[in-house]
SEVOZA-509075 format. One record per residue (C-alpha): residue number from 0; z, x, y. Coordinates in nm, 3 decimals. Layout:
N
pos  w  u  v
NUM  Z  X  Y
...
END
This chain:
585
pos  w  u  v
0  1.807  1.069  0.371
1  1.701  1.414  0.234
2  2.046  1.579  0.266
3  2.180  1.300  0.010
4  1.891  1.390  -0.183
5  1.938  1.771  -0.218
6  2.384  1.681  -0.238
7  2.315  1.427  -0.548
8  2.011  1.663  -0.689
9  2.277  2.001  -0.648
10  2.495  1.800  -0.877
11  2.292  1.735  -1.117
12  2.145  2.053  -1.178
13  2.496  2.210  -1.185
14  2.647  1.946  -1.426
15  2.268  2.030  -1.629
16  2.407  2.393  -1.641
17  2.701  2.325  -1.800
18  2.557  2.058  -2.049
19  2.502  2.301  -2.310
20  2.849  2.382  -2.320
21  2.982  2.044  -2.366
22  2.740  1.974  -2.620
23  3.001  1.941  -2.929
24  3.209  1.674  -2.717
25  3.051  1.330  -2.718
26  3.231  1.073  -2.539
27  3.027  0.794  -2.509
28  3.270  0.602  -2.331
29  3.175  0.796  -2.062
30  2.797  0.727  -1.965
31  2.778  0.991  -1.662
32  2.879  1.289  -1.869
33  2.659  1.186  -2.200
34  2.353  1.077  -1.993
35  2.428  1.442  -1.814
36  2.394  1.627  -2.166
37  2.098  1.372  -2.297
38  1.926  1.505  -2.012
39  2.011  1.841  -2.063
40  1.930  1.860  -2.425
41  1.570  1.745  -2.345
42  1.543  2.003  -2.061
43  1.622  2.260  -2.289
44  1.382  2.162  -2.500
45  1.089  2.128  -2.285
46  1.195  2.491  -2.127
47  1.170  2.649  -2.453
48  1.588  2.715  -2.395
49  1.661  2.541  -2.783
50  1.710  2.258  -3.006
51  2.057  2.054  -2.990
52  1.941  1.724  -3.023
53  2.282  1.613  -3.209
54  2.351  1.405  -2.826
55  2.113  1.170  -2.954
56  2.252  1.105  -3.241
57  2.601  1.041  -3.092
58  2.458  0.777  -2.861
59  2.272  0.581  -3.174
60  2.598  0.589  -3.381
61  2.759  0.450  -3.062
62  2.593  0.137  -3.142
63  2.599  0.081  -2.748
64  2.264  -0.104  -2.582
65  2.335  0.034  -2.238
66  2.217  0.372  -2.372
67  1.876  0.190  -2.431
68  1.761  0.252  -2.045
69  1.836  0.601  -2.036
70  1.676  0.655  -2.375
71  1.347  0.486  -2.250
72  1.312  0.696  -1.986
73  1.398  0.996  -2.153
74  1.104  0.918  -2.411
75  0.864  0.915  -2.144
76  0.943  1.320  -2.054
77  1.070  1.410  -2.408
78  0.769  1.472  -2.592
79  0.823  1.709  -2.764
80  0.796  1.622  -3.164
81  1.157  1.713  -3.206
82  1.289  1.497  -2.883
83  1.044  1.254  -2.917
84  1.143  1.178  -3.323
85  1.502  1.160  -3.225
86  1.527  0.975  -2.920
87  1.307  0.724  -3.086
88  1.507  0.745  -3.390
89  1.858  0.638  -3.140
90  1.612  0.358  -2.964
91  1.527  0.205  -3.330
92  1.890  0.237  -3.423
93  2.014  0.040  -3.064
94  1.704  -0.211  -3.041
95  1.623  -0.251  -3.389
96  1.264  -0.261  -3.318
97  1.010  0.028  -3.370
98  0.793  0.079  -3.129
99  0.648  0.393  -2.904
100  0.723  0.484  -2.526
101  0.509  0.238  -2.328
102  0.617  -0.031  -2.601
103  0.994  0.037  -2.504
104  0.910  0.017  -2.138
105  0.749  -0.314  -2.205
106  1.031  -0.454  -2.417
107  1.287  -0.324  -2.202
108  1.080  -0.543  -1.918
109  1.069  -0.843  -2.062
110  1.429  -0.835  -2.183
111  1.577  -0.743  -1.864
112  1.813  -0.496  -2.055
113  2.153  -0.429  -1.905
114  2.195  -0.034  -1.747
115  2.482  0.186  -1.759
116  2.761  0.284  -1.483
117  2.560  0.553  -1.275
118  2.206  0.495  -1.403
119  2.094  0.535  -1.069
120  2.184  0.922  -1.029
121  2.074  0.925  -1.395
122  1.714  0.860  -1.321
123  1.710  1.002  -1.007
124  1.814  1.305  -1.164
125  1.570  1.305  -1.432
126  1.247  1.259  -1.195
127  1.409  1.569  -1.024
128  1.481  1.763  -1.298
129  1.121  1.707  -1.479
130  0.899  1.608  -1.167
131  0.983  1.630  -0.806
132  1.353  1.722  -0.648
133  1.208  1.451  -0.412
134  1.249  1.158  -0.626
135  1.638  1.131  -0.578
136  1.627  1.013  -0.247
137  1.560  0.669  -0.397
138  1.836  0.690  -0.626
139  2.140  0.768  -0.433
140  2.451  0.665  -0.593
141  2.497  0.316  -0.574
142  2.138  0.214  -0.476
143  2.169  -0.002  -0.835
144  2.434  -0.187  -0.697
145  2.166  -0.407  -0.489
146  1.854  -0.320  -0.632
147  1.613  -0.639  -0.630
148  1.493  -0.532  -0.949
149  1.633  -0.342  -1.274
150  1.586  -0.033  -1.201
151  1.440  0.087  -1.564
152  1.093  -0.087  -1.528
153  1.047  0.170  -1.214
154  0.809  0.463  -1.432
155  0.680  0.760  -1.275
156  0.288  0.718  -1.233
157  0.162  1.079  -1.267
158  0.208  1.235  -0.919
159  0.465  1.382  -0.710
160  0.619  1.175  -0.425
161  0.342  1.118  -0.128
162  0.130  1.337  -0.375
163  -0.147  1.049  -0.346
164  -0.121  1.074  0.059
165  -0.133  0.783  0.295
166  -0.361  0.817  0.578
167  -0.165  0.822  0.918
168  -0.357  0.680  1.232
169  -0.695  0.825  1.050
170  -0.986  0.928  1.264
171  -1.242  0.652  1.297
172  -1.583  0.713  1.382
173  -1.926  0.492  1.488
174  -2.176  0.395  1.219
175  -2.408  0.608  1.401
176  -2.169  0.934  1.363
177  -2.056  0.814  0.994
178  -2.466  0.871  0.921
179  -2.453  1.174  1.067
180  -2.119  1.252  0.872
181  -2.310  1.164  0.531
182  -2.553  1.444  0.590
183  -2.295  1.654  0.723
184  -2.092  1.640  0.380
185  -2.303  1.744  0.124
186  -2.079  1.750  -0.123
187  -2.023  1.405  -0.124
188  -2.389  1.233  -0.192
189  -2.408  1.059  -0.536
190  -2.743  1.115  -0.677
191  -2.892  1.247  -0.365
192  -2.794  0.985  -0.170
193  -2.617  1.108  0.127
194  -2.546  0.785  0.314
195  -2.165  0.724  0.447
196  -2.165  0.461  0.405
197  -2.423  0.329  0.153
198  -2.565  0.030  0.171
199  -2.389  -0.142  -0.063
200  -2.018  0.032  -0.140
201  -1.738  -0.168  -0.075
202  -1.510  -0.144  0.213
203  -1.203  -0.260  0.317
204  -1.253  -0.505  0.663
205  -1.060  -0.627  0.899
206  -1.093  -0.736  1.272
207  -0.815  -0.830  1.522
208  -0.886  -0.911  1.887
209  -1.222  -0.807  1.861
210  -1.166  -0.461  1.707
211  -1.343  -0.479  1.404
212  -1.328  -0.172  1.106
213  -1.399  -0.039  0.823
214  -1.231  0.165  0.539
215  -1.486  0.261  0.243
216  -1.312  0.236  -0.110
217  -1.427  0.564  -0.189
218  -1.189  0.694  0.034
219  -0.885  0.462  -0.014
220  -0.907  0.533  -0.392
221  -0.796  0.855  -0.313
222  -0.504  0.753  -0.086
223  -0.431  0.430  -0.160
224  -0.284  0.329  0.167
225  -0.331  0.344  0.537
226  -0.119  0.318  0.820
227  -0.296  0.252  1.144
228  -0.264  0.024  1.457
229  -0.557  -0.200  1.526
230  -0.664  -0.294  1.908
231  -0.897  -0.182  2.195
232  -0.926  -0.174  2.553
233  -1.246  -0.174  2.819
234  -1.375  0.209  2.927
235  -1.496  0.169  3.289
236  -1.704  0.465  3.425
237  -1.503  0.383  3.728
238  -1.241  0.161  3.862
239  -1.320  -0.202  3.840
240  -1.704  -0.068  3.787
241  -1.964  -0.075  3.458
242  -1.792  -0.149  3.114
243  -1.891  0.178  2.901
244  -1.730  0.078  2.588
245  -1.409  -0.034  2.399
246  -1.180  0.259  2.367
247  -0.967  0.175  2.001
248  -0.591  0.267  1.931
249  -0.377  0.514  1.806
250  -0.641  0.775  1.981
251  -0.420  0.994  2.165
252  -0.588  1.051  2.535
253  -0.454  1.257  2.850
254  -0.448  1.043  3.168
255  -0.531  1.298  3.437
256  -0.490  1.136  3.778
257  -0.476  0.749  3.879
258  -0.650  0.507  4.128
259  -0.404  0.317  4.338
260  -0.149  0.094  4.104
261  -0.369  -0.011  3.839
262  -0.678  0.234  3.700
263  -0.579  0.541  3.530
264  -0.853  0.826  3.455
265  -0.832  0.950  3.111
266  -0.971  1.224  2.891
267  -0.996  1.152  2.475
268  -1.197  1.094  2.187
269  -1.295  0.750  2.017
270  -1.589  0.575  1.866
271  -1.858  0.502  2.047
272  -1.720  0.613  2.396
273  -1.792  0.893  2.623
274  -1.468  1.186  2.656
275  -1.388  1.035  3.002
276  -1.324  0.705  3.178
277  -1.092  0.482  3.344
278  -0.852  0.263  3.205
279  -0.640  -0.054  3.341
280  -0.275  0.071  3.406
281  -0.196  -0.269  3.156
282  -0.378  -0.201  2.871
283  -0.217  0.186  2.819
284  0.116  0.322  2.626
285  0.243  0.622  2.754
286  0.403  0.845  2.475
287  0.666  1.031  2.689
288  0.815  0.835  2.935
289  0.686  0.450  3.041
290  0.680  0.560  3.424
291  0.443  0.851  3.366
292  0.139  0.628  3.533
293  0.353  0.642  3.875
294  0.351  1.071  3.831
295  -0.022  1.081  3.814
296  -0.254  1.193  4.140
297  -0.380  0.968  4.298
298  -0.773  1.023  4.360
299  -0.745  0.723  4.549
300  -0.558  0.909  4.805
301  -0.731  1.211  4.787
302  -0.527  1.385  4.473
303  -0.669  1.646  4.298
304  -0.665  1.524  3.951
305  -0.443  1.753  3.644
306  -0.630  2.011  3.450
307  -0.396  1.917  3.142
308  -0.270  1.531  3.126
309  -0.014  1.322  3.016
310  -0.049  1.144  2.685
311  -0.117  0.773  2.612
312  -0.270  0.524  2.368
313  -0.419  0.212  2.417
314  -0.164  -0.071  2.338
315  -0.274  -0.244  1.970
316  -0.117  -0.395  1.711
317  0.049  -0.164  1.428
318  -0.057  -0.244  1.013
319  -0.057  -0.093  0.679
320  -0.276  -0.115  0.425
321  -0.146  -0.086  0.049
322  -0.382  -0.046  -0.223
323  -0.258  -0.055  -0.569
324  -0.567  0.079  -0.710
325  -0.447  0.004  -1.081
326  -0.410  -0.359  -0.999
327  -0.705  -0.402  -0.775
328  -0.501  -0.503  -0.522
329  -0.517  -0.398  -0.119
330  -0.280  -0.592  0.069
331  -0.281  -0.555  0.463
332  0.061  -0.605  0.635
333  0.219  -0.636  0.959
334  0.469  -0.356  0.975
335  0.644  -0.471  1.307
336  0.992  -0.544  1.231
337  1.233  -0.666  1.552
338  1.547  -0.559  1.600
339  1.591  -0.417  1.265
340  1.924  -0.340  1.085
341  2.100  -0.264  0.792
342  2.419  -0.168  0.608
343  2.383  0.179  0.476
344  2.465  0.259  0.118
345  2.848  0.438  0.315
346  2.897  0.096  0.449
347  2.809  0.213  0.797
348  2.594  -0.057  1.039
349  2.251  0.132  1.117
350  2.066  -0.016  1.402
351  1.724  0.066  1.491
352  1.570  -0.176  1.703
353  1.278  -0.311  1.704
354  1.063  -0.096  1.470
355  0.714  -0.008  1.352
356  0.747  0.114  0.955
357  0.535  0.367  0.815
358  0.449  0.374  0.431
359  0.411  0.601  0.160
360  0.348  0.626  -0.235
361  0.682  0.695  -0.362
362  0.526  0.811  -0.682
363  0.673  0.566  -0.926
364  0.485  0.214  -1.052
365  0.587  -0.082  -1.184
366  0.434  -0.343  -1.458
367  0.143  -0.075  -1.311
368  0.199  -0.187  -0.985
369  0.267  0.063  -0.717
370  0.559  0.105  -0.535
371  0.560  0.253  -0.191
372  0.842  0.342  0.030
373  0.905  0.356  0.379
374  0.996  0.686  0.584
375  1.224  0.539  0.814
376  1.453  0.450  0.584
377  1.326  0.567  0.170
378  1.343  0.229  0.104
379  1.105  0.132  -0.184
380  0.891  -0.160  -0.183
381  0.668  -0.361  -0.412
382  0.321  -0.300  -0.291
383  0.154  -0.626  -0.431
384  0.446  -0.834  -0.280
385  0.578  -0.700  0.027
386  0.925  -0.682  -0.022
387  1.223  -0.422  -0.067
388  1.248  -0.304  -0.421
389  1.560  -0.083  -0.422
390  1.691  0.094  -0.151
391  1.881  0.032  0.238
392  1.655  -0.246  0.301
393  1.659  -0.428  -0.003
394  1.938  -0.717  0.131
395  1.753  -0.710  0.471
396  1.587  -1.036  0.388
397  1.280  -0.885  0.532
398  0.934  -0.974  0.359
399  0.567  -0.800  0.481
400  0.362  -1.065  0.654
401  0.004  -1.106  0.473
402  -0.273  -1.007  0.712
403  -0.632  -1.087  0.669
404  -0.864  -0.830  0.522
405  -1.169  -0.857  0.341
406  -1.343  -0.668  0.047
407  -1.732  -0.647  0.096
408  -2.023  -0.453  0.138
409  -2.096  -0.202  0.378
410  -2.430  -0.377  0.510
411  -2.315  -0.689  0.526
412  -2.014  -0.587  0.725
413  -2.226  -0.366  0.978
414  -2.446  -0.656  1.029
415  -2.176  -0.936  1.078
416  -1.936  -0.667  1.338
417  -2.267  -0.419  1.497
418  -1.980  -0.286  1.735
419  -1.758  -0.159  1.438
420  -1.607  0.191  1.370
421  -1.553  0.329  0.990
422  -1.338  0.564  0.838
423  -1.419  0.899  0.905
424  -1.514  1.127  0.584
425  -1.335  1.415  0.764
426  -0.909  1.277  0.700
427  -0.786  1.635  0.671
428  -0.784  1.618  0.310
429  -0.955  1.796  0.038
430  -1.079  1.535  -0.203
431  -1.444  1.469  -0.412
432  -1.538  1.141  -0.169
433  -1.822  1.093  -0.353
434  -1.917  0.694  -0.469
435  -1.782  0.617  -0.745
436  -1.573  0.963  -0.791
437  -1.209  0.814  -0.818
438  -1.074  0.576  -1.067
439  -1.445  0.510  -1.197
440  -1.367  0.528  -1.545
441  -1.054  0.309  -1.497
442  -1.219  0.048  -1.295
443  -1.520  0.003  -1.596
444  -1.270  -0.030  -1.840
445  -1.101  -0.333  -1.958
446  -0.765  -0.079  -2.065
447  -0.452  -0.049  -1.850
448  -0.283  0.285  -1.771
449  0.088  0.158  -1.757
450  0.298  -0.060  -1.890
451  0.274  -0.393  -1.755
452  0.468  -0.615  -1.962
453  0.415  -0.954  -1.825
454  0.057  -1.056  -1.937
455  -0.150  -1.333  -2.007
456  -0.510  -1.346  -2.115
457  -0.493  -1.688  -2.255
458  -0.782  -1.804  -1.979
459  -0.852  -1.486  -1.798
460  -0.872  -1.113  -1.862
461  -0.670  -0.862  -1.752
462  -0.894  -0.703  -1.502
463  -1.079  -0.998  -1.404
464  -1.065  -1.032  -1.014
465  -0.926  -1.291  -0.795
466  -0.846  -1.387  -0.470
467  -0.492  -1.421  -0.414
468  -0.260  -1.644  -0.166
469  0.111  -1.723  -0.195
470  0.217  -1.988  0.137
471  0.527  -2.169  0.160
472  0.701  -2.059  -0.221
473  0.375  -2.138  -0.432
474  0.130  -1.884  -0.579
475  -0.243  -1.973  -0.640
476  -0.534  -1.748  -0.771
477  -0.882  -1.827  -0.754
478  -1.099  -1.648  -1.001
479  -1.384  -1.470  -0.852
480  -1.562  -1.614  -1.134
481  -1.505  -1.974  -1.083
482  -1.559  -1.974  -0.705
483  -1.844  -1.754  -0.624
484  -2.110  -1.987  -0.738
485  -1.914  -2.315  -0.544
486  -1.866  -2.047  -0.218
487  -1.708  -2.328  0.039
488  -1.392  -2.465  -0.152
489  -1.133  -2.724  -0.004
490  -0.841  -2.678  -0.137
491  -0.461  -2.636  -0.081
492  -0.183  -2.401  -0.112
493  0.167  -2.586  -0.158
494  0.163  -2.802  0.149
495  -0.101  -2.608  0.338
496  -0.464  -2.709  0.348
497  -0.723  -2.416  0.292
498  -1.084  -2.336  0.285
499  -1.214  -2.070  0.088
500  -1.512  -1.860  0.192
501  -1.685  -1.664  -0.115
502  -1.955  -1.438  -0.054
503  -2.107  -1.235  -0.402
504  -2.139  -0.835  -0.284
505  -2.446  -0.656  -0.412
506  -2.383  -0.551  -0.803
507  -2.405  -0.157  -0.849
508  -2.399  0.029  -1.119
509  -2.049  0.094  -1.119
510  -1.734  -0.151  -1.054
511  -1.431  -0.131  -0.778
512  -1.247  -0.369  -0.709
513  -1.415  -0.644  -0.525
514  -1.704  -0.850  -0.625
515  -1.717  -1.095  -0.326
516  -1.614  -1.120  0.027
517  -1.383  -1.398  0.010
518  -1.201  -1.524  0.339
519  -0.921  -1.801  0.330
520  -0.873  -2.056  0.647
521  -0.621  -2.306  0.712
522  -0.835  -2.642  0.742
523  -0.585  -2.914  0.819
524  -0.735  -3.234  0.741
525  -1.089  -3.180  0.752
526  -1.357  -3.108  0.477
527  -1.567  -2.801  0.527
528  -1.957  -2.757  0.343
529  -2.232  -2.542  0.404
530  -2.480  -2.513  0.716
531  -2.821  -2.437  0.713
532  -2.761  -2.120  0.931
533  -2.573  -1.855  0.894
534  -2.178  -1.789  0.959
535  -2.153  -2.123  1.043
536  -1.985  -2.447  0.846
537  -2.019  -2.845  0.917
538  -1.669  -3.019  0.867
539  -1.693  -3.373  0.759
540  -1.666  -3.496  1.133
541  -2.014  -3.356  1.200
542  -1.917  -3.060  1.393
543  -2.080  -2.708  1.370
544  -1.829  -2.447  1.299
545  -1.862  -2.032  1.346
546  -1.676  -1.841  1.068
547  -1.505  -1.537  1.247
548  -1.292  -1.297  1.108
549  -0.973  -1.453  1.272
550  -1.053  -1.772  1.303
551  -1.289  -2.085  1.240
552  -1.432  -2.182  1.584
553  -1.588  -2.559  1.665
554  -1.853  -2.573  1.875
555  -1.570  -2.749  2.132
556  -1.366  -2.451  2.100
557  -1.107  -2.544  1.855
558  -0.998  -2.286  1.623
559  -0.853  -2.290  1.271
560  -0.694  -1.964  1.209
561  -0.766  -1.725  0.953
562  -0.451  -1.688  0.628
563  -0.380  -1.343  0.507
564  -0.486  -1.320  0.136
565  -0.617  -1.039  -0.115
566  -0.832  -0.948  -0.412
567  -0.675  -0.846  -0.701
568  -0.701  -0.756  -1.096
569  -0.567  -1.083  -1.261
570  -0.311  -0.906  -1.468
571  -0.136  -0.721  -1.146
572  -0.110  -1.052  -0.972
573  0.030  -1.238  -1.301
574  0.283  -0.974  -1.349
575  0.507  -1.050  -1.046
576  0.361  -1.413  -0.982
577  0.373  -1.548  -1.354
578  0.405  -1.944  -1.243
579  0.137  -1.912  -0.991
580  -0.152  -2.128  -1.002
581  -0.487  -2.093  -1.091
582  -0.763  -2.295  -0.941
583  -1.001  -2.437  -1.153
584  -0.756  -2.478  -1.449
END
C-alpha cells in the first residue's frame, strides 16, 4: 500500500510545484487542476513563499457547491488571516451561511454535501502536504468511489498517522510485579502515591477461558488501542507432574527438547510463572514451521536438550481493543476474520485467508470519533462501530464482533480475578503514566474537541456515560445515571432478552471514563434480582446464580452467556446511533 502512497503523494507535490505558475488560469470546470492550485496557494502561504489568494476567488464566483468540501478542509490548515478571510469569504459566497471552521465541518455533516471528481487525492494530498506524507495511503484514487461514508466529515485529530501508538502483544505482568513496577517508576506516582495500580483507577477487564487481565486507563489514554491475543495454558514442572502456573499468550518461548509425543520443555517469560517448564504438545503454536515439535530432542530418549530453541506461543484467542478516548468509548473486538478477500481498488481479487487484523490510529476522527485502520490492508474503520469506513475492505460486508469488557476499579477487579496479570508500566514507550496525566482536563470538562455534528442534549448531556449495546439492528443506551442505583435490570435488546449488571466504582478526584462496572447477559426468559451474597443472582425460578465474566452459571450448571457491550460518552454513541434507544425514557 505504501508505494501507491509515495506514486499519488509524488504527484501531488509535483503538480504543487507548478501551481504557482498556473495561477492566472482558472478553470473551474476542471476540479483536479483548481483544487491542485487551492492547495498550492495555501501552501505558499503557510511557507512564507507569498500571497495569491485570487484561486479563491475564482472558485466563489464559480457559484459551484462541490468546491464547498475542499474549501472546508482547506480552512482547517489555512489559518493564516489572509487564507483564512478568503476561503471563508468563497464558503459564505457557496453556502450562504457564515460560520467558522468547525461550524463548516458540522454543516457540511449534517448536509451530507456532494464532493468533487478526485476529492479523494485532493485530501489525501492535503494531509500530506500539511501533516504526514503517510496520510495518502487512505486516499488512493478512487477510494471515494465506495467509501461508506462522505469522505469530508473524516478531520485530522492532531497527530501524525500511528503517532498515538497501539500497543502490540504488550508485556503483562503479576499484581505482585506491577507493585514492584510502581516503586520502580518514580516518575509516575501522583501525589506520592506510587501504587501501579492504585486502588481505585480504572481499568479496562476482560477474561476469556479463564485468563483474566487488566489494562489501567492511565495507560490506554496514551495509546488508545491494544492488540493482543487472550488465552493460557498449564506450566508443569515436569511431564504430566505438579501444575506450576498458567503460562498466557502471545509470550514468545523457545521449546528446547521434548518428552515422547506430547510434553515439550520450554524456556520464556510470563506472569506469575517460573523461566522454565513443560508444556502439552496441544496447547503450543510454533512460529516457524507446525512440525518443529517432531525436530526437538527427545529427553525422553536420552537427548541432550538445545542451548538455543525453537519459538512458540501458547495457542489463545486474538482481540483488539479500541478506545476512542474523546468519546469515552473502548470497544473490544474479535479480529479473526476467515477466509478473507477483497477486490482491490485495480480490480484485482486479493485473497488472504483466514486472517488475524491488526489496528492502528490512522490519525483522522470523525463526529470526534476515532478512526483506526488496519495494517493488512490501510483500510479505515469506525472505531465506535466496527466497520470499514473507506478503504479495500469497505464492500467486504465484514463487521467487528462486540466482545465483553468491563470498566472498573483496580481493587475490585484484583479481588473478583486474584490470578490476574496487568499491563505492564514498561510498553517501550516514553510517556508521563502518571493517574490522571492524559486527557484529564478533557475528561472534567463538559466541552468537545471536534466537531461532532449529530447531537442531542434534549435528556442527556454530552459527556454523560452509558452503557452501550446494539443486537439484532436496534441500538439501546442505558444511562449510567439511571441504572446504577436499580443495579440488576431485566430488560431487552430488539428481540434479545438481557440482564444488566451495574456496579458504582469508587469516585476520585478526577473523572475517566467509567463510573460503574456494568456487565450485560443474555437472560432468556427468566427474571434475575439480587442475592444476599456476593457475585451471585436468584432468577425468578429460585435458583442461585454465579456472575462470571463469561457467563451466568446456575447452581445446576446452566450457563447464560455473557453479550459484548461498552461504556461510552452519550454524545459519541448518539452521533453514529441517532435512533437508538434509551432506557428509562
Amino acid at each position: 500500500m505504501k508505494r501507491y502512497a509515495g506514486t499519488i503523494l509524488a504527484l501531488w507535490l509535483m503538480l504543487l510545484t507548478a501551481a504557482p505558475a498556473m495561477t492566472l488560469d482558472y478553470d473551474t470546470a476542471n476540479y483536479r487542476k483548481t483544487m491542485i492550485q487551492m492547495l498550492a496557494a495555501a501552501h505558499d502561504v503557510a511557507r512564507g513563499r507569498g500571497v495569491d489568494l485570487s484561486v479563491y476567488d475564482a472558485v466563489a464566483e464559480s457559484g459551484d457547491p462541490l468546491y464547498v468540501a475542499p474549501l472546508i478542509d482547506i480552512a482547517y490548515f489555512g489559518r493564516s488571516p489572509d487564507t483564512s478571510r478568503s476561503v471563508l469569504s468563497a464558503l459564505k459566497a457557496l453556502t450562504g451561511v457564515q460560520l467558522g471552521w468547525q461550524g463548516y465541518f458540522e454543516w457540511a455533516g449534517a448536509n451530507d454535501i456532494a464532493t468533487p471528481p478526485h476529492y479523494d487525492e485532493f485530501k489525501g494530498g492535503l494531509l500530506a502536504a500539511f501533516v504526514d506524507t503517510e496520510f495518502s495511503r487512505f486516499f488512493r484514487p478512487g477510494v471515494m468511489d465506495t467509501a461508506a461514508i462522505n469522505l469530508v466529515e473524516p478531520v485530522w485529530g492532531g497527530v501524525t498517522v500511528d503517532g498515538i501508538p497501539s500497543l502490540v502483544n504488550a508485556r503483562q505482568i503479576s499484581p505482585a510485579a506491577a507493585t514492584d513496577e510502581g516503586y520502580q517508576f518514580v516518575d509516575f506516582c501522583r501525589d506520592g502515591d506510587c501504587s501501579y495500580p492504585a486502588a481505585d483507577e480504572l481499568v479496562f477487564g476482560l477474561s476469556f477461558d479463564g485468563d483474566s487481565r487488566a489494562y489501567p486507563l492511565r495507560l490506554l489514554n496514551w495509546h488508545e488501542m491494544f492488540n493482543d491475543v487472550i488465552g493460557q495454558a498449564p506450566l508443569y514442572r515436569e511431564p504430566a507432574g505438579d501444575k506450576i502456573c498458567d503460562f498466557r499468550a502471545p509470550t514468545v518461548f523457545e521449546a528446547r527438547a521434548r518428552s515422547g509425543e506430547g510434553w515439550a520443555l520450554i524456556h520464556g517469560l510470563s506472569a506469575g510463572c517460573p523461566r522454565e517448564g513443560w508444556l502439552r504438545q496441544a496447547d503450543i503454536n510454533w512460529l516457524d514451521d507446525e512440525s518443529a515439535f517432531d525436530s526437538l530432542p527427545d529427553l525422553a530418549a536420552g537427548e541432550e536438550a538445545l542451548e538455543t530453541g525453537i519459538a512458540g506461543q501458547v495457542r489463545g484467542r486474538p482481540v483488539m481493543l479500541a478506545y476512542c478516548t474523546l468519546c469515552g468509548a473502548g470497544v473490544l473486538y474479535d479480529v479473526n476474520i476467515a477466509d478473507l478477500s477483497y477486490i482491490d481498488q485495480d480490480g484485482t481479487l486479493v485473497e488472504m485467508g483466514d486472517t488475524v487484523l491488526e489496528f492502528g490510529s490512522s490519525g483522522l476522527l470523525m463526529r470526534s470519533n476515532k478512526l483506526m485502520y488496519d495494517r493488512n490492508t490501510d483500510t479505515v474503520w469506525n472505531a465506535i462501530t466496527g466497520e470499514p469506513a473507506f478503504g479495500p475492505l469497505t464492500t467486504s460486508g465484514i463487521v467487528l464482533d462486540v466482545l465483553p469488557v468491563v470498566v472498573t476499579d483496580w481493587a475490585s477487579w484484583l479481588e473478583e480475578h486474584p490470578d490476574t496479570s496487568v499491563l505492564s508500566l514498561d510498553t517501550g514507550f516514553r510517556r508521563n503514566y502518571t493517574n490522571g496525566a492524559a486527557y484529564s482536563d478533557y475528561f472534567n470538562s463538559t466541552e468537545l474537541m471536534f466537531p461532532s455534528w449529530q447531537q442531542d442534549t434534549a435528556l442527556i448531556e454530552n459527556k454523560e456515560m452509558v452503557f452501550a449495546l446494539r443486537l439484532q439492528g436496534e441500538a439501546k443506551a442505558y444511562p449510567l445515571a439511571t441504572i446504577i442505583p436499580e443495579r440488576i435490570v431485566n430488560d431487552h435488546v430488539g428481540k434479545t432478552k438481557v440482564l444488566i449488571i451495574a456496579e458504582a466504582t469508587p469516585e476520585r478526584e478526577f473523572f475517566e471514563p467509567g463510573g460503574a462496572a456494568v456487565r450485560a447477559y443474555a437472560r432468556q426468559d427468566y427474571d434475575f434480582v439480587a442475592s444476599a451474597e456476593a457475585l451471585t443472582l436468584e432468577s425468578d425460578d429460585g435458583r442461585s446464580w454465579r456472575i462470571t465474566e463469561e457467563a451466568l452459571v446456575a447452581e445446576d450448571g446452566e450457563r447464560l452467556n455473557r453479550i459484548g457491550g461498552h461504556l461510552a460518552f452519550w454524545f459519541g454513541w448518539f452521533g453514529f446511533y441517532p435512533d437508538t434507544l434509551v432506557y428509562g425514557e
